[in-house]
mmCIF file of the N, C-alpha and C atoms, coordinates in Angstrom:
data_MODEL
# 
_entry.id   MODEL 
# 
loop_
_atom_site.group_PDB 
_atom_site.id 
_atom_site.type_symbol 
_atom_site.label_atom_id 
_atom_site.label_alt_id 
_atom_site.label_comp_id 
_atom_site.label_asym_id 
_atom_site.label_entity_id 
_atom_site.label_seq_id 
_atom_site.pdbx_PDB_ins_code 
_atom_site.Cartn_x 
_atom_site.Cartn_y 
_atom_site.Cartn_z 
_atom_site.occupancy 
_atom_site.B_iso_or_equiv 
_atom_site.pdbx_formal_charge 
_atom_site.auth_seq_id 
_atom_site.auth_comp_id 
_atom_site.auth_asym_id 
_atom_site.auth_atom_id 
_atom_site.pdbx_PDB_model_num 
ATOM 1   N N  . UNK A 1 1  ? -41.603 -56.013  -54.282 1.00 0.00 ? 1  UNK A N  1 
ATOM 2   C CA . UNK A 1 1  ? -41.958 -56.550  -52.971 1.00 0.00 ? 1  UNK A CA 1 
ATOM 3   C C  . UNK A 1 1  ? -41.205 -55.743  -51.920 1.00 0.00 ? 1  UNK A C  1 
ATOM 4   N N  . UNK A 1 2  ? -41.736 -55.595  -50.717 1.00 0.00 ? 2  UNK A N  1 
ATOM 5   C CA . UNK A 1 2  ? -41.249 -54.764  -49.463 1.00 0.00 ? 2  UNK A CA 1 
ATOM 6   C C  . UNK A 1 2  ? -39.982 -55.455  -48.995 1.00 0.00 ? 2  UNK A C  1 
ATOM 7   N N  . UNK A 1 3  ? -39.343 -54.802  -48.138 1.00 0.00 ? 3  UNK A N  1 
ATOM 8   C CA . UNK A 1 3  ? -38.332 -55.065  -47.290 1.00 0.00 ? 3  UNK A CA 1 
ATOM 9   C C  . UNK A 1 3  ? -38.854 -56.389  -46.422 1.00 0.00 ? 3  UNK A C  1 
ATOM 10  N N  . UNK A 1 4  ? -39.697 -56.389  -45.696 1.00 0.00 ? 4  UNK A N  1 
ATOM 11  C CA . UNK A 1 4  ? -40.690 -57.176  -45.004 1.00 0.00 ? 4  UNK A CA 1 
ATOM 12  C C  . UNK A 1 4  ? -40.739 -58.309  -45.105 1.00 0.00 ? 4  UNK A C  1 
ATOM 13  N N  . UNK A 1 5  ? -41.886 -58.173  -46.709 1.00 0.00 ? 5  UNK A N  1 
ATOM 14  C CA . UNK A 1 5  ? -42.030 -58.801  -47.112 1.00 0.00 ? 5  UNK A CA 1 
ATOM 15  C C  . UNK A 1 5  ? -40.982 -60.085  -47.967 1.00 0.00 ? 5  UNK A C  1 
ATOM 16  N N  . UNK A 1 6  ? -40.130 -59.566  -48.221 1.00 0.00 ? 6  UNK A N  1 
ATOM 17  C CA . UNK A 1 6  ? -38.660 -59.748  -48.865 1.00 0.00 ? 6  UNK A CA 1 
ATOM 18  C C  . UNK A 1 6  ? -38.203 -61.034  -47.475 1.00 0.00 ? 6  UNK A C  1 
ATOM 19  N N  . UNK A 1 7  ? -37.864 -60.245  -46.378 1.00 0.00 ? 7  UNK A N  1 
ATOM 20  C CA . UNK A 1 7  ? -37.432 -60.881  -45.601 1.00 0.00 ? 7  UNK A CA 1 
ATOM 21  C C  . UNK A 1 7  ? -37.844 -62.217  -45.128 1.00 0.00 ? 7  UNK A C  1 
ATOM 22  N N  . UNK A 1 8  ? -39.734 -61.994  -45.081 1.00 0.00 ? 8  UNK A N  1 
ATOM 23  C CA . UNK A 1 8  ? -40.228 -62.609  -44.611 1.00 0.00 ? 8  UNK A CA 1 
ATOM 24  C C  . UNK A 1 8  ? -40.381 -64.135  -45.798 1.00 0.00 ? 8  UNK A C  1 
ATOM 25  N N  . UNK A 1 9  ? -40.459 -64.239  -46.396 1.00 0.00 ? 9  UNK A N  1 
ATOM 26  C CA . UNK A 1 9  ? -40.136 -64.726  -47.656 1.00 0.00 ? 9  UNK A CA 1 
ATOM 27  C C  . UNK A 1 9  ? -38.801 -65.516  -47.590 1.00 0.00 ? 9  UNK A C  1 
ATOM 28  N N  . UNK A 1 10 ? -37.836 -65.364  -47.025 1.00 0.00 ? 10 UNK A N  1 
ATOM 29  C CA . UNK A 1 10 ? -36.273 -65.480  -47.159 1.00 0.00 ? 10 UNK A CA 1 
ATOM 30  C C  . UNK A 1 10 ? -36.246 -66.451  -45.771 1.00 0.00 ? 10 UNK A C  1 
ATOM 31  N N  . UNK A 1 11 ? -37.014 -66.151  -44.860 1.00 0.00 ? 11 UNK A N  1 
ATOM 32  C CA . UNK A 1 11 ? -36.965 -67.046  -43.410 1.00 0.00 ? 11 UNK A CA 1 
ATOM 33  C C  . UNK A 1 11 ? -38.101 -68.272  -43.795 1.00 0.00 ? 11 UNK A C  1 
ATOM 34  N N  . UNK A 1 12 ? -39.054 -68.130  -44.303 1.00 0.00 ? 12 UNK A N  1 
ATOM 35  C CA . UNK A 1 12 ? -40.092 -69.131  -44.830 1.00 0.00 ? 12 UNK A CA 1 
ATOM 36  C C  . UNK A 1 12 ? -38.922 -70.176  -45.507 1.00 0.00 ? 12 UNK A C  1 
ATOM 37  N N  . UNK A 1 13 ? -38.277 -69.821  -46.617 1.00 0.00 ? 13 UNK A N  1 
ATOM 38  C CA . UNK A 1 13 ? -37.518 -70.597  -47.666 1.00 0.00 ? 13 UNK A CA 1 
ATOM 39  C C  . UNK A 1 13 ? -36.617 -71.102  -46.783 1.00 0.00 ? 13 UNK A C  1 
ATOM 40  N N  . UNK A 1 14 ? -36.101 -70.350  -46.043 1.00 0.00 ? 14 UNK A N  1 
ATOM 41  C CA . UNK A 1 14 ? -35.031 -71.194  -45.107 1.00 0.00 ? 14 UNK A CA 1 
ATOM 42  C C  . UNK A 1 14 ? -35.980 -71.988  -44.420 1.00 0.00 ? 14 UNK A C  1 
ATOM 43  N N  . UNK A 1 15 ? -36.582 -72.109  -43.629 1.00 0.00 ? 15 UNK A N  1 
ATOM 44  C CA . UNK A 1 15 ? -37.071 -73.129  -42.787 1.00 0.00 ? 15 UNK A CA 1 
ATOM 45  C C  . UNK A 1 15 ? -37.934 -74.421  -44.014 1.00 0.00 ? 15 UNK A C  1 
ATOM 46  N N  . UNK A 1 16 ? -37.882 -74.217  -44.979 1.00 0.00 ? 16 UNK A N  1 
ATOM 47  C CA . UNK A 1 16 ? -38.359 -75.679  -45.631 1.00 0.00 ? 16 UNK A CA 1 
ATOM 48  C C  . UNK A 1 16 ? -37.795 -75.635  -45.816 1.00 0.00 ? 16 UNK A C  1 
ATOM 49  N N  . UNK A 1 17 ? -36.321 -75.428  -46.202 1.00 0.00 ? 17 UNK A N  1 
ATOM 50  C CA . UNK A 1 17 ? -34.604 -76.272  -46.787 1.00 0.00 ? 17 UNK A CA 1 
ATOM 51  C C  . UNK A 1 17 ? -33.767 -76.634  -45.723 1.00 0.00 ? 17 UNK A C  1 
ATOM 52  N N  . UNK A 1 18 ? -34.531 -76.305  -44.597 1.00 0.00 ? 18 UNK A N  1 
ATOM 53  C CA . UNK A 1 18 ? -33.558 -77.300  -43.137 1.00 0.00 ? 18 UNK A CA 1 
ATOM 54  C C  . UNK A 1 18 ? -32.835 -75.944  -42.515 1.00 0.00 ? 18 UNK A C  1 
ATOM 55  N N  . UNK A 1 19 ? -32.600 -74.903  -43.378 1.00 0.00 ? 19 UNK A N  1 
ATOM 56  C CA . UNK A 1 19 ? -31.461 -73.819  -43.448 1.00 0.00 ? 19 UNK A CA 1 
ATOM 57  C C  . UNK A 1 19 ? -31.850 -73.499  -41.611 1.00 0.00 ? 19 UNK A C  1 
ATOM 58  N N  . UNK A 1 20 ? -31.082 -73.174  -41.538 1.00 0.00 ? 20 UNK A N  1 
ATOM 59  C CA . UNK A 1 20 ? -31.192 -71.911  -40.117 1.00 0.00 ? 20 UNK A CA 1 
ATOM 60  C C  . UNK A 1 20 ? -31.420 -73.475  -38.534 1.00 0.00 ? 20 UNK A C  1 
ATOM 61  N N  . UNK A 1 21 ? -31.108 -74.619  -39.160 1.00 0.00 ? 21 UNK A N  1 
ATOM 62  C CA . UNK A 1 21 ? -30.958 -75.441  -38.257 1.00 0.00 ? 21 UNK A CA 1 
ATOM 63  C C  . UNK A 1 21 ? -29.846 -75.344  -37.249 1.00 0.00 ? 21 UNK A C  1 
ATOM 64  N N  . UNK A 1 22 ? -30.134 -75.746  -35.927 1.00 0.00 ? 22 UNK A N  1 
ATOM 65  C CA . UNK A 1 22 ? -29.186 -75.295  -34.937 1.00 0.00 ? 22 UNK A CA 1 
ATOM 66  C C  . UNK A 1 22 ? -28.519 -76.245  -34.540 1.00 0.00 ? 22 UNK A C  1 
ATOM 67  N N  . UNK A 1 23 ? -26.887 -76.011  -35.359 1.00 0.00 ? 23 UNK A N  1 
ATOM 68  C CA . UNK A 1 23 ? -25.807 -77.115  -35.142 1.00 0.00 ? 23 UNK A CA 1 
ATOM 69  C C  . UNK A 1 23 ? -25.104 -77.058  -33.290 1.00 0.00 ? 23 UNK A C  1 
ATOM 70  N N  . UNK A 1 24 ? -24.904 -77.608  -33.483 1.00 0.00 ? 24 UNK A N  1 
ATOM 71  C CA . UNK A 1 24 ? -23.502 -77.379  -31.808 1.00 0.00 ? 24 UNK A CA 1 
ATOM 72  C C  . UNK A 1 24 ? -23.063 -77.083  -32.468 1.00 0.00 ? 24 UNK A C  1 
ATOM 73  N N  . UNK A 1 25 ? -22.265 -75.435  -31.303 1.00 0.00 ? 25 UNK A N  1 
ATOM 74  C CA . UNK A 1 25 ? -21.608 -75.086  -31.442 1.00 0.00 ? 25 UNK A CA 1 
ATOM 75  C C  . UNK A 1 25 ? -20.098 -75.450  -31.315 1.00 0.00 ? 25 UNK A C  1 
ATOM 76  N N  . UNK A 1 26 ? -19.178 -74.709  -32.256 1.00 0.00 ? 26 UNK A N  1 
ATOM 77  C CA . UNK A 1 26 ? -17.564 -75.314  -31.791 1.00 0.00 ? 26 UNK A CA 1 
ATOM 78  C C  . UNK A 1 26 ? -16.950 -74.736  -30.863 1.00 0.00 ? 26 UNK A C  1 
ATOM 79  N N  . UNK A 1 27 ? -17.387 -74.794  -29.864 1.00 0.00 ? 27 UNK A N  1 
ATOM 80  C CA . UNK A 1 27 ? -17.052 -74.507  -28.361 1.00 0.00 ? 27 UNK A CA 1 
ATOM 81  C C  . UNK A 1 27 ? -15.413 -74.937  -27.997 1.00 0.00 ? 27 UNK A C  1 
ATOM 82  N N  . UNK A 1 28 ? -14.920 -76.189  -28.481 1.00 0.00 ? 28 UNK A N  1 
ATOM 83  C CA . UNK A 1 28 ? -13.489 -76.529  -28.121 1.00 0.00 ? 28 UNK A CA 1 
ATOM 84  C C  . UNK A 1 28 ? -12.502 -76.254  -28.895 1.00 0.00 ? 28 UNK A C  1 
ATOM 85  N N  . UNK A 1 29 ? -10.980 -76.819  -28.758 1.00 0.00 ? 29 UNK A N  1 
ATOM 86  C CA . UNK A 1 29 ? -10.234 -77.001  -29.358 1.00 0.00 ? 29 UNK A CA 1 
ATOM 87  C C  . UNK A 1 29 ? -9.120  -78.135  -29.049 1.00 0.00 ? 29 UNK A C  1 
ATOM 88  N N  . UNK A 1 30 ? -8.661  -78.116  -30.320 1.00 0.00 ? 30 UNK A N  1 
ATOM 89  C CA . UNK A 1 30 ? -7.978  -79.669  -30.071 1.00 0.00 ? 30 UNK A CA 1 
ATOM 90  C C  . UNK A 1 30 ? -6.295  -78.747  -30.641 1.00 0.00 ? 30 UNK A C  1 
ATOM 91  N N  . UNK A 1 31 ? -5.111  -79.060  -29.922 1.00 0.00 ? 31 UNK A N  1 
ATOM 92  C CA . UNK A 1 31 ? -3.909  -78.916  -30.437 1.00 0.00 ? 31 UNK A CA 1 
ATOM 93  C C  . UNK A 1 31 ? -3.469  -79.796  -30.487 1.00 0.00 ? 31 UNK A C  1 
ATOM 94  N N  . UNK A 1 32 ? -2.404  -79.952  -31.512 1.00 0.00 ? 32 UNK A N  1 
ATOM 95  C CA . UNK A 1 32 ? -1.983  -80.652  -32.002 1.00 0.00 ? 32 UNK A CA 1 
ATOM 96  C C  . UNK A 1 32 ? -0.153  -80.019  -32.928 1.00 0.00 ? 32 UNK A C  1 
ATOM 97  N N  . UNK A 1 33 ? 0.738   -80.640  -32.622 1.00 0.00 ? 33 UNK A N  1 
ATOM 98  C CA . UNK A 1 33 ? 2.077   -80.526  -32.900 1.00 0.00 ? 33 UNK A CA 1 
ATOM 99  C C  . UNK A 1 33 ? 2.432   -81.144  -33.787 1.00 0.00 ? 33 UNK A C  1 
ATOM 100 N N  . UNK A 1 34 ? 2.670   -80.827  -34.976 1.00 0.00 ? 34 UNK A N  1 
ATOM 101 C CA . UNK A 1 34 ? 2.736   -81.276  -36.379 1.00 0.00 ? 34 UNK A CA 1 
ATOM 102 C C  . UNK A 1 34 ? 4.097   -80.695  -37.070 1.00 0.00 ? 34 UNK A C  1 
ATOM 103 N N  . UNK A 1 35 ? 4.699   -81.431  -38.024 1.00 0.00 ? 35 UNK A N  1 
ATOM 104 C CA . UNK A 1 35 ? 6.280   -80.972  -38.611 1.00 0.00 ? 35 UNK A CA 1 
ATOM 105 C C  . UNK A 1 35 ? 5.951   -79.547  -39.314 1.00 0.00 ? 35 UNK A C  1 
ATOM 106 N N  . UNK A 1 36 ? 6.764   -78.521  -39.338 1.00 0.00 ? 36 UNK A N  1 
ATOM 107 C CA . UNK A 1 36 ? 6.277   -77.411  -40.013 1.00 0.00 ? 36 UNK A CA 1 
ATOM 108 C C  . UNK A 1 36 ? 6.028   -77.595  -41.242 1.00 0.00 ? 36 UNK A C  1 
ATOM 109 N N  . UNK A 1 37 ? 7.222   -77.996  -41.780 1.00 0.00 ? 37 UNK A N  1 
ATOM 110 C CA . UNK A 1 37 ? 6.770   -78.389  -43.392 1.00 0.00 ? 37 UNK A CA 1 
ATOM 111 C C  . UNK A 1 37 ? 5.764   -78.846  -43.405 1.00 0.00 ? 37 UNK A C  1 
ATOM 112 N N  . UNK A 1 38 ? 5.545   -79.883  -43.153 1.00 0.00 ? 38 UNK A N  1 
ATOM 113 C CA . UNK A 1 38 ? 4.207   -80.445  -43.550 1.00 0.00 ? 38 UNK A CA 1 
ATOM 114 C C  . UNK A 1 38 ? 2.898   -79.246  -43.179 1.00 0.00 ? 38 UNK A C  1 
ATOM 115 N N  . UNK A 1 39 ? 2.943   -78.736  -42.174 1.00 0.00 ? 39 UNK A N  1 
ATOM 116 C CA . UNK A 1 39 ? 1.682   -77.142  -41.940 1.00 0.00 ? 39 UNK A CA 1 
ATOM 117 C C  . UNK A 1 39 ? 1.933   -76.544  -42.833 1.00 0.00 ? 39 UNK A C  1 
ATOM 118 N N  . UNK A 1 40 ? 3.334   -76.014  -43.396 1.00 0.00 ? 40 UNK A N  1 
ATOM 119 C CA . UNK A 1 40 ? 3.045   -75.288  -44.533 1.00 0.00 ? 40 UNK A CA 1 
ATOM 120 C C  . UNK A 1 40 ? 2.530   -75.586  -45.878 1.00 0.00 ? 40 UNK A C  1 
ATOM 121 N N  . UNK A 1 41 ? 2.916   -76.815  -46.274 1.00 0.00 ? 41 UNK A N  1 
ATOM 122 C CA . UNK A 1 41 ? 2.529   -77.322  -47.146 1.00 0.00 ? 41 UNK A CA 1 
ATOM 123 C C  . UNK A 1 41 ? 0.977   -77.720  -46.996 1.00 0.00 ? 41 UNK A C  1 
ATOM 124 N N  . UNK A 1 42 ? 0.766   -78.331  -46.132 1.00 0.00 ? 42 UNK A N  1 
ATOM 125 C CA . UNK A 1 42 ? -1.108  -78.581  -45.617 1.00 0.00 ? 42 UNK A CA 1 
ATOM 126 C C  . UNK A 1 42 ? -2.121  -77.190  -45.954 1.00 0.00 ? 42 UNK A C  1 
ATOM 127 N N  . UNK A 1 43 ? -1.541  -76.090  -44.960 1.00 0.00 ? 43 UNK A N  1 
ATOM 128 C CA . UNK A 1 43 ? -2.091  -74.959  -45.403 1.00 0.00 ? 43 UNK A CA 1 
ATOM 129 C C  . UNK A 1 43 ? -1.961  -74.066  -46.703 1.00 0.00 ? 43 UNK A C  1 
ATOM 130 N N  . UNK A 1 44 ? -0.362  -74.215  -47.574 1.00 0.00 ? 44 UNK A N  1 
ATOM 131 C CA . UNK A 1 44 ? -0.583  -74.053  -48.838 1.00 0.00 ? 44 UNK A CA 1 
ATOM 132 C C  . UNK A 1 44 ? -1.593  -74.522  -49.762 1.00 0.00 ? 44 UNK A C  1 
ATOM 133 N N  . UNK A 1 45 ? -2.047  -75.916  -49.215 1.00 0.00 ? 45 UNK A N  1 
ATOM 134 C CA . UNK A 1 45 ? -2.772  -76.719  -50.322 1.00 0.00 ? 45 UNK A CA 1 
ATOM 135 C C  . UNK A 1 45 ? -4.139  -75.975  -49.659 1.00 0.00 ? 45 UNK A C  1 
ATOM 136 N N  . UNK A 1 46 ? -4.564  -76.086  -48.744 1.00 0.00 ? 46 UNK A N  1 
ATOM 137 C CA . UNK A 1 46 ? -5.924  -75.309  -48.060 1.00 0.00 ? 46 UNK A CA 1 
ATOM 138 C C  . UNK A 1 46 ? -6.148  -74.338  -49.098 1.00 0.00 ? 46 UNK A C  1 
ATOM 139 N N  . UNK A 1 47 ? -5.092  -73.284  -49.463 1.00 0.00 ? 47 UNK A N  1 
ATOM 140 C CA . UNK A 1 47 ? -5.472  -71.854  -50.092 1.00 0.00 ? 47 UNK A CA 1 
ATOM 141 C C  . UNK A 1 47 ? -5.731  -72.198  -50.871 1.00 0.00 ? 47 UNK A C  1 
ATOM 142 N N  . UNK A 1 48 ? -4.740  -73.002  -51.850 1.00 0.00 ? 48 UNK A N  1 
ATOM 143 C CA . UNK A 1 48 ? -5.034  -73.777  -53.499 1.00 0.00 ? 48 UNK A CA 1 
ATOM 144 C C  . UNK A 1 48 ? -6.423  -74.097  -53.582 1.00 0.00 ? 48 UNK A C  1 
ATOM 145 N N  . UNK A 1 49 ? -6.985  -74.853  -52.742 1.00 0.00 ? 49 UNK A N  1 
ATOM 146 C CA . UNK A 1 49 ? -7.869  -75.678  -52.822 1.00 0.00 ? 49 UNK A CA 1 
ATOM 147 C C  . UNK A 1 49 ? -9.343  -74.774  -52.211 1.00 0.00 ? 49 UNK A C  1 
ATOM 148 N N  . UNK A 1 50 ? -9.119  -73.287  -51.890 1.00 0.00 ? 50 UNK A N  1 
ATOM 149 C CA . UNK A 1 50 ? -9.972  -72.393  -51.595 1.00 0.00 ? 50 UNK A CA 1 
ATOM 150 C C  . UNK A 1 50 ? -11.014 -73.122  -50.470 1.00 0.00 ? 50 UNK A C  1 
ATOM 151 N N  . UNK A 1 51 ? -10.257 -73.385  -49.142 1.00 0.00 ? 51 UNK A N  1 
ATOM 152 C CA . UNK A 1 51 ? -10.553 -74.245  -47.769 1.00 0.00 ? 51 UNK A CA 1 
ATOM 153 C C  . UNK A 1 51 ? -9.775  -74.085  -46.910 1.00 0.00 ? 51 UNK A C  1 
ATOM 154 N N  . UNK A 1 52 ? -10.085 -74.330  -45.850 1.00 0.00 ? 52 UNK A N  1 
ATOM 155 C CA . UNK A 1 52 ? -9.459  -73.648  -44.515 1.00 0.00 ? 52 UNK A CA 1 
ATOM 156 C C  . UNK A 1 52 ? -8.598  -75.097  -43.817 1.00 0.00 ? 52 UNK A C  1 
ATOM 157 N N  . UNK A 1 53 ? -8.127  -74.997  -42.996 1.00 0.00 ? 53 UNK A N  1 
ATOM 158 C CA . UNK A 1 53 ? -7.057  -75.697  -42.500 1.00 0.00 ? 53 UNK A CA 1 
ATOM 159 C C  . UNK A 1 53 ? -8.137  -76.714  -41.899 1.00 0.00 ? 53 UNK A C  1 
ATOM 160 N N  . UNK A 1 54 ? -8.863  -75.619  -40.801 1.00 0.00 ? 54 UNK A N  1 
ATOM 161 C CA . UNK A 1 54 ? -9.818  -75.728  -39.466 1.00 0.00 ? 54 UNK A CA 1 
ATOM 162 C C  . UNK A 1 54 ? -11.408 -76.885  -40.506 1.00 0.00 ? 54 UNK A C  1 
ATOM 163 N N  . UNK A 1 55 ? -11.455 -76.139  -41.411 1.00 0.00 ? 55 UNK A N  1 
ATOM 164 C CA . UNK A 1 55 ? -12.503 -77.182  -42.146 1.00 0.00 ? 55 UNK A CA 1 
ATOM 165 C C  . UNK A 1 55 ? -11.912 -78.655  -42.421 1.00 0.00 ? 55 UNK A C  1 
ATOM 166 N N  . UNK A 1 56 ? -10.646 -78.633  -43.219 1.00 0.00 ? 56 UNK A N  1 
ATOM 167 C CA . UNK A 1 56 ? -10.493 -79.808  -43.317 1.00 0.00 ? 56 UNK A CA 1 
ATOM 168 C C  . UNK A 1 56 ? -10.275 -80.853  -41.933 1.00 0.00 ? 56 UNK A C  1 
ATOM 169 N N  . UNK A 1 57 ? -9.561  -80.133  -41.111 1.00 0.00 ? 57 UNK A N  1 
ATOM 170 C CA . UNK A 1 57 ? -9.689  -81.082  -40.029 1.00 0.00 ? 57 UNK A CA 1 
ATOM 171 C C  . UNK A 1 57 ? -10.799 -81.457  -39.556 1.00 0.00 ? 57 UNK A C  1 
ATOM 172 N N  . UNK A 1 58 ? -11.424 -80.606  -39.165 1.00 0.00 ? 58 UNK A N  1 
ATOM 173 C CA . UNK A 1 58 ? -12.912 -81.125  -39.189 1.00 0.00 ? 58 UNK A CA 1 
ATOM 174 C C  . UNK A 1 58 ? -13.725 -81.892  -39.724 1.00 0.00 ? 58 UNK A C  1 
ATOM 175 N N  . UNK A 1 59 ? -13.205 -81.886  -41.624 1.00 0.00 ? 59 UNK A N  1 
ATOM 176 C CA . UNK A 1 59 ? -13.930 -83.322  -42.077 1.00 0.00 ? 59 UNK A CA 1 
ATOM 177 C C  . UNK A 1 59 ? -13.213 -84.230  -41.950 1.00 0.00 ? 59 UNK A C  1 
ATOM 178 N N  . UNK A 1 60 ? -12.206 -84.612  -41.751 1.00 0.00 ? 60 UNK A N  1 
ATOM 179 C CA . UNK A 1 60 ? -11.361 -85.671  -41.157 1.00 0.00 ? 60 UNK A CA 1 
ATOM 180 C C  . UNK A 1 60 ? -12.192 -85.971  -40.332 1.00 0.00 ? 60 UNK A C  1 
ATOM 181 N N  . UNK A 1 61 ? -11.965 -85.361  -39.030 1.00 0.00 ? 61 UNK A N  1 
ATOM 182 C CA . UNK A 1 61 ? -12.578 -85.664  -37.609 1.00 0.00 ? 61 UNK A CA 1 
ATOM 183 C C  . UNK A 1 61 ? -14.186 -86.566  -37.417 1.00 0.00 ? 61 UNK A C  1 
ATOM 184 N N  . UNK A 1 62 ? -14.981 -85.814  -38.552 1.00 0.00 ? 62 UNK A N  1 
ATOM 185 C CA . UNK A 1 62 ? -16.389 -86.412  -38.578 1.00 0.00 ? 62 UNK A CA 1 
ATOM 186 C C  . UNK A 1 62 ? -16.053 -87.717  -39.428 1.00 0.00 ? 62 UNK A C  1 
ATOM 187 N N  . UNK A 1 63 ? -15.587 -87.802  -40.444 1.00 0.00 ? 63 UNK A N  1 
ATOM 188 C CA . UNK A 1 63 ? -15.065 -89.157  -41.473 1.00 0.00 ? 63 UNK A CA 1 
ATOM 189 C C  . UNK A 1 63 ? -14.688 -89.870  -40.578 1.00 0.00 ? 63 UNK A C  1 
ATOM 190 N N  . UNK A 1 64 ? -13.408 -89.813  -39.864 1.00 0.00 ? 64 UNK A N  1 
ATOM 191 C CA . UNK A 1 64 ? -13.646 -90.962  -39.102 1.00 0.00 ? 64 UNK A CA 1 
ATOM 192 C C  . UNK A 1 64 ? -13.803 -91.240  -38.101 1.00 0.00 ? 64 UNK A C  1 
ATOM 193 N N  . UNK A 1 65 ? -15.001 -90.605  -37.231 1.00 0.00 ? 65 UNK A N  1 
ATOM 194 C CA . UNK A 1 65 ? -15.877 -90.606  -36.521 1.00 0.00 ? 65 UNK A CA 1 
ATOM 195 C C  . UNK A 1 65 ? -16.990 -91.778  -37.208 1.00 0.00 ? 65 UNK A C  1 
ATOM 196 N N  . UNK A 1 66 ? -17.196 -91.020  -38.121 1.00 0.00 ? 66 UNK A N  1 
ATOM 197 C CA . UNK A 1 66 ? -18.292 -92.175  -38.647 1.00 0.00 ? 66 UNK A CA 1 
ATOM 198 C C  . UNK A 1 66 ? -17.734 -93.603  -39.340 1.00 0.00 ? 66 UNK A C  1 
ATOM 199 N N  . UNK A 1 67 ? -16.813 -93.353  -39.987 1.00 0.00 ? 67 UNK A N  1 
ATOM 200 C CA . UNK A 1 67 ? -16.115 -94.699  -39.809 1.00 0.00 ? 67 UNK A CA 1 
ATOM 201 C C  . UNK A 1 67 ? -16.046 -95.539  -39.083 1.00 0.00 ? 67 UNK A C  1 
ATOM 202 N N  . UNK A 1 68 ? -15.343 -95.307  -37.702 1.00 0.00 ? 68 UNK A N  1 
ATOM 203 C CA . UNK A 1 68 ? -15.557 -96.524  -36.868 1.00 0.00 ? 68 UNK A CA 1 
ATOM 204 C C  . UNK A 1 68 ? -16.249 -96.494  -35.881 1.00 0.00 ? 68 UNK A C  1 
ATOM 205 N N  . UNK A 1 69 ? -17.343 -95.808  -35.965 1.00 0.00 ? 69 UNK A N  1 
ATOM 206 C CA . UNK A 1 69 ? -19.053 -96.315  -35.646 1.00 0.00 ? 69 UNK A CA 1 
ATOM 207 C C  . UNK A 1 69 ? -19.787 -97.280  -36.239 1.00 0.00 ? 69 UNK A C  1 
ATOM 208 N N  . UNK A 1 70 ? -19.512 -96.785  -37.043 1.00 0.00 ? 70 UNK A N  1 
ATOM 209 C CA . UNK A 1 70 ? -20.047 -98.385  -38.398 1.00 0.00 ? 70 UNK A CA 1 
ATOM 210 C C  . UNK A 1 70 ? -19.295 -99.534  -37.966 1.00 0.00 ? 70 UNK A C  1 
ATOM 211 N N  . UNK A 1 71 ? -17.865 -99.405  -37.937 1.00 0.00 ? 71 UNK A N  1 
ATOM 212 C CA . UNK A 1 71 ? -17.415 -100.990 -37.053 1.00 0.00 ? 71 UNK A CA 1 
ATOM 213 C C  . UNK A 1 71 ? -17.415 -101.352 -36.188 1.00 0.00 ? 71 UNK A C  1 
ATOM 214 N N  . UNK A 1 72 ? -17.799 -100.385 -35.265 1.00 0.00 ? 72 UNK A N  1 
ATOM 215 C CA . UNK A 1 72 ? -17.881 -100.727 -33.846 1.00 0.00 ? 72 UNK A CA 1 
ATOM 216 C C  . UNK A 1 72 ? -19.141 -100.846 -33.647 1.00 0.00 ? 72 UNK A C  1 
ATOM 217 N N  . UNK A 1 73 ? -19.944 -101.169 -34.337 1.00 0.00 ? 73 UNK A N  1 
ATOM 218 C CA . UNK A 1 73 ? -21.803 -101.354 -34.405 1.00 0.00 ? 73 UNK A CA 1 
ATOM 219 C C  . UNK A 1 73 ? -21.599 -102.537 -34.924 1.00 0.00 ? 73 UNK A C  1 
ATOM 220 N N  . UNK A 1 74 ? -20.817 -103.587 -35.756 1.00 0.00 ? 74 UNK A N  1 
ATOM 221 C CA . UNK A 1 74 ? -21.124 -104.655 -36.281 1.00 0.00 ? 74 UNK A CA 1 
ATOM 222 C C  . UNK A 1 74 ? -19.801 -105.773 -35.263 1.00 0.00 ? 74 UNK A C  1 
# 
């Protein structure tokens, strides 16, 4: 199959698997002052755990986000 064709093929498959959907962007930032030890150790475990610092906070952030939406809806 062609280059083209190849490609064209590859954008089809993405658009029926949701792929290539357009998130917001991470435009901000949040700081935050934390004990060193504990950053080093946080980000040691990040590497271990083959994950980024910036990801995990982030699923924090959405977890409980959605957490107390759910209680604050009932």
């Amino acid at each position: 199959m062609g280059k083209a064709k190849t490609d064209a093929a590859q954008t089809a498959l993405a658009k029926k698997s949701g792929a290539g959907a357009k998130k917001p962007k991470n435009d901000a930032q949040l700081l935050i002052r934390i004990n060193g030890e504990e950053r080093d150790r946080f980000l040691a475990l990040c590497d271990e755990l083959d994950t980024s610092a910036a990801r995990e906070v982030r699923r924090f952030i959405r977890t409980f986000i959605r957490k107390h939406q759910e209680t604050d809806d009932h």
